[in-house]
N, C-alpha and C positions, 0 to 999 in steps of 0.2 A: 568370101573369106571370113573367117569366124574370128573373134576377137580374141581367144587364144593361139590361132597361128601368128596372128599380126602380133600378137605382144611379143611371143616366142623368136618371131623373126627379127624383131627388134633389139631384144637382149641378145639375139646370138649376133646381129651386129656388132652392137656394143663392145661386146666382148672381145670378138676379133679385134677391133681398133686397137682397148686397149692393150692386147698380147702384143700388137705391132709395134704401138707408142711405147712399151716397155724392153723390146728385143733387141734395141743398142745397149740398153743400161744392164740389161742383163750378159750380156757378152763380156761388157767392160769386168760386171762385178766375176763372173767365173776366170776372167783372165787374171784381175788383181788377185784373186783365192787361191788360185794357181801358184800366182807368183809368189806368195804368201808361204806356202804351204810346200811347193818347192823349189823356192827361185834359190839362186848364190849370187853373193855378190860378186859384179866384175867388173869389165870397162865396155867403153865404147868409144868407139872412131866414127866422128863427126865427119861427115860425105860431103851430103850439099842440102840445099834448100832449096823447097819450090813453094812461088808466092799463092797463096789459095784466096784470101779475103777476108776483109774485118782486119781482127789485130791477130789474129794466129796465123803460123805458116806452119807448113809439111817438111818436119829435117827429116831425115834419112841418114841411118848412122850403121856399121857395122859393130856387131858384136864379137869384140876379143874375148878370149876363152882364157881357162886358169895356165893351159901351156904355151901364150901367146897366139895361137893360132885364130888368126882371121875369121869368121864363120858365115854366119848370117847374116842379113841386113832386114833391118826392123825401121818402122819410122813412125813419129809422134808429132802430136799438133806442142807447137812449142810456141812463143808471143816475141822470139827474141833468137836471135843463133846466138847457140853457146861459143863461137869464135872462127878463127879459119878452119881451110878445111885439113882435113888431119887431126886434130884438137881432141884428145882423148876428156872424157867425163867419164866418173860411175855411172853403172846400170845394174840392173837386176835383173837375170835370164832366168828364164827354165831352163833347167838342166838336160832333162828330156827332150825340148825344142826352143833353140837358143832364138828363133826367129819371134820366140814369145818374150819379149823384153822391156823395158823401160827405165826411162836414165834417173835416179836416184840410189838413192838404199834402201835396204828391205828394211830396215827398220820405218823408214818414212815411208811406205804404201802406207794411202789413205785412199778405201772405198766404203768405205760406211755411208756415204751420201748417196752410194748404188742403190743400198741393200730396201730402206725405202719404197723405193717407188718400184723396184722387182717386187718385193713385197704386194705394195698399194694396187699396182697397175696388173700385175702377173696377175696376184690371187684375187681382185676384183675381176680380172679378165678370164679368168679361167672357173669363175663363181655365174657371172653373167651368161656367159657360153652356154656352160650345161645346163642353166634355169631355162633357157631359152633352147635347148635342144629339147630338154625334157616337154615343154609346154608344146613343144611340136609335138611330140611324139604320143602326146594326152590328148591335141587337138586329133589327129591320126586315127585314133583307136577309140575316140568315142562318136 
């Protein structure tokens, strides 16, 4: 094996890891941009709780719509329940798919601590890749 497939195969490791290590944070940040761009503000009906581990649990809340109407159910790592169950909080839906949601205001989404490491990790990762496809592809053909 020639030292340009083994490098090649090594960056297109690389690479892949990091498209992996980045495709939660990338999920997160297209959801908050989403929500951003077209969430409405509305409410939520707090469900239940399930304990997961560490200090965060899994609530599980329905989303009220602007004509009261019940809808979807969305749910979020939260450090605390917001109260019994029934317990209306704000949220922030898409409008288009109310099961894409989050309990605060659209004014307070904060993902810029996303954009980063999609950035760092995405385009390091997808820079790695193709060095490393291409080095294949030169070890190949020569």
């Amino acid at each position: 094996m020639s030292i340009l497939l083994s490098l090649g195969i090594v960056f297109a490791l690389f690479g892949v890891f990091a498209l992996l290590a980045q495709s939660g944070s990338c999920v997160e940040y297209r959801l908050m941009r989403a929500l951003r761009d077209h969430g409405v503000d509305g409410e939520a009906v707090f469900r239940r709780e399930e304990y997961v581990s560490g200090s965060k649990n899994l609530m599980y809340f329905d989303v009220r719509l602007s004509d009261g109407e019940v809808q979807a159910e969305f749910h979020e790592y939260m450090p605390e329940v917001p109260g019994p169950a029934g317990t209306v909080v704000s949220a922030v839906y898409d409008a288009r798919n109310p099961k894409r949601a989050r309990t605060g205001l659209r004014k307070d989404l904060d993902f810029e601590k996303e954009w980063p490491v999609v950035l760092l990790l995405g385009g390091g990762g997808l820079m790695l890749l193709g060095v490393g496809v291409l080095l294949c592809v030169i070890d190949a053909t020569v």
